[in-house]
N, C-alpha and C positions, 0 to 999 in steps of 0.2 A: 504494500500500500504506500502511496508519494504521502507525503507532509505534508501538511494544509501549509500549504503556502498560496500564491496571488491568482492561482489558476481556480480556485474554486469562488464561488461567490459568495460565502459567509466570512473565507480566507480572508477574502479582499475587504469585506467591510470591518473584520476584527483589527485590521493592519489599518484601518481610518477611512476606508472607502470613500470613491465620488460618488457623487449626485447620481451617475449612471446606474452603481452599486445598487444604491438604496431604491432606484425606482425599476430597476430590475427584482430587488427581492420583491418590493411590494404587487408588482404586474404578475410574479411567481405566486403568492401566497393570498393575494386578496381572495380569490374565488375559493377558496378553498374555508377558510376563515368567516367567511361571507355565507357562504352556502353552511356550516355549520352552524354557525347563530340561528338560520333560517329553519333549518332543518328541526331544531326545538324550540319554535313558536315564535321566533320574535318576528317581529313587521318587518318591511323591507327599510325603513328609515331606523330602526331598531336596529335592524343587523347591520346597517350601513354606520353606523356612530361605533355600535361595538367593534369591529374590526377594523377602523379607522384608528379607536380608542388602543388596540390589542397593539397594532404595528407600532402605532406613537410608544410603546412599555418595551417592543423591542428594540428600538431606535437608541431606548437609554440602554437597554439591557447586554444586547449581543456585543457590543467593544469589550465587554467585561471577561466575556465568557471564556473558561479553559475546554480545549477540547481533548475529550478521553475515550477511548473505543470502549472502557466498562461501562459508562453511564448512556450508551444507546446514540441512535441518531437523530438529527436534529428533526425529524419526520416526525418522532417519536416523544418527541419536546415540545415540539410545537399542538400536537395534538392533546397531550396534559395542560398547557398551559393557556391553551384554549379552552379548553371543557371545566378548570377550575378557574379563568377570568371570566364565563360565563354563567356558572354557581354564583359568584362573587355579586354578579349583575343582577342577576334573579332573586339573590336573595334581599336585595334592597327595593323591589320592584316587581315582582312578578310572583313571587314564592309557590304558587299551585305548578308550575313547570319545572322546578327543582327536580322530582322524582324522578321523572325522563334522563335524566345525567347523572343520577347515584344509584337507583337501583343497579343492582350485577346482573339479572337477567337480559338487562337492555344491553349491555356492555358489547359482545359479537356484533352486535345488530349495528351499532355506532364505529366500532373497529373496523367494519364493511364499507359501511357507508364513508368514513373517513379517507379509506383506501379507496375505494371507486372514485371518490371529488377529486382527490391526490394525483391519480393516473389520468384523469380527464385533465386536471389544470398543465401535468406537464405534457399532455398531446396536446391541447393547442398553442405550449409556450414552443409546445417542437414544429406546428405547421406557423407560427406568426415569426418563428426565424427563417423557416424555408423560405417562406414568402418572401422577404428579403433578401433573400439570396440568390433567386432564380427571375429570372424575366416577367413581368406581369403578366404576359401571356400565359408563360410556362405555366405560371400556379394558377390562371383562369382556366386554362383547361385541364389542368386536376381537379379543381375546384368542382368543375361544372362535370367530371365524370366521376371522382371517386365520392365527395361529398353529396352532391345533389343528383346522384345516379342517370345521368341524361346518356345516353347510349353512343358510344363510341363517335360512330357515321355524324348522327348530329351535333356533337363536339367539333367536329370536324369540318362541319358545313357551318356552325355557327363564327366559328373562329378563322375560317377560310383558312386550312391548311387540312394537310391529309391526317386520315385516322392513324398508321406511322406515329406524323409526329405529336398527336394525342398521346398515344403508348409512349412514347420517349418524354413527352413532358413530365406525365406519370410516374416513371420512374427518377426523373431529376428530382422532383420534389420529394420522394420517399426518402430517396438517397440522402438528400440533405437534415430531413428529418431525422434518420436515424443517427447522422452523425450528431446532431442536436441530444436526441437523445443518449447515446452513449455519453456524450460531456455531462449531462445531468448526472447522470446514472454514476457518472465516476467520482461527482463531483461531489452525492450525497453520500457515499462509500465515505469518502473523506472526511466529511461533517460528522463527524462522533466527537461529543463532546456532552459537558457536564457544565452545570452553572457554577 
């Protein structure tokens, strides 16, 4: 395993991060933070202050932080310290939705659900790097065959080029995605750490 050093992006914010850092982690972590508030009960202007509220606690917090491969990964961090700053919230405000986040029964059902929001937020942080990295075209017609399923020929006809280079756009953007994803993937490997 490399040293957290400037190649990971919690690396780079603990070493003092730019501007770019910080709104890279937050583009990373909001939907995910977002969607969890939502997910037990709060409104959408609810869950939108609480995980504005959650980032602004790690902004002070992460420069602080040591990292250790015994005390787990940061995935693993951020998923406690959300479900108890959102007790935290509830119990000043809402107390009948408390239950939903302590009962142990619930608990798989939230570790599910945590992990499906997690794998969703980094596939689109993996297709909104592709996108920038391939031709407008390129990723309109991924776009328009793999996401919005429109069939090859009419990909083809709508973008005035051949079905070819539909399949070749296809594959650019995958490709790029998965190198997106492999840096993710290496990058939370890295992030084991402890407060």
């Amino acid at each position: 395993m490399l040293g957290l050093g400037t190649t990971s992006l919690l690396g780079r914010i603990r070493e003092g991060g730019g501007q770019d850092d910080w709104k890279a982690l937050v583009a990373r972590y909001w939907r995910v933070i977002f969607g969890y508030a939502r997910h037990h009960g709060l409104s959408e202007t609810e869950a939108e202050d609480f995980t504005q509220d959650l980032l602004m606690e790690l902004t002070r917090v992460l420069p602080e932080f040591d990292y250790n491969k015994e005390h787990g990964t940061f995935r693993a961090y951020l998923r406690t310290i959300t479900s108890r700053r959102l007790i935290d919230r509830l119990r000043s405000t809402r107390s009948e939705l408390i239950p939903s986040l302590i009962h142990e029964p619930q608990a798989d059902e939230v570790h599910r659900w945590w992990e499906q929001e997690w794998r969703q937020a980094m596939l689109r942080q993996c297709l909104d790097e592709a996108n920038t990295s391939v031709e407008p075209k390129t990723f309109q017609a991924f776009q328009l065959l793999v996401i919005n399923g429109m069939p090859p020929k009419e990909v083809a006809s709508f973008l005035d080029t051949s079905v070819d280079s539909v399949y070749q756009a296809k594959a650019r953007v995958i490709k790029h995605a998965r190198m997106v994803f492999e840096r993710l993937q290496h990058e939370e490997e890295d992030n084991e750490w402890a407060p």
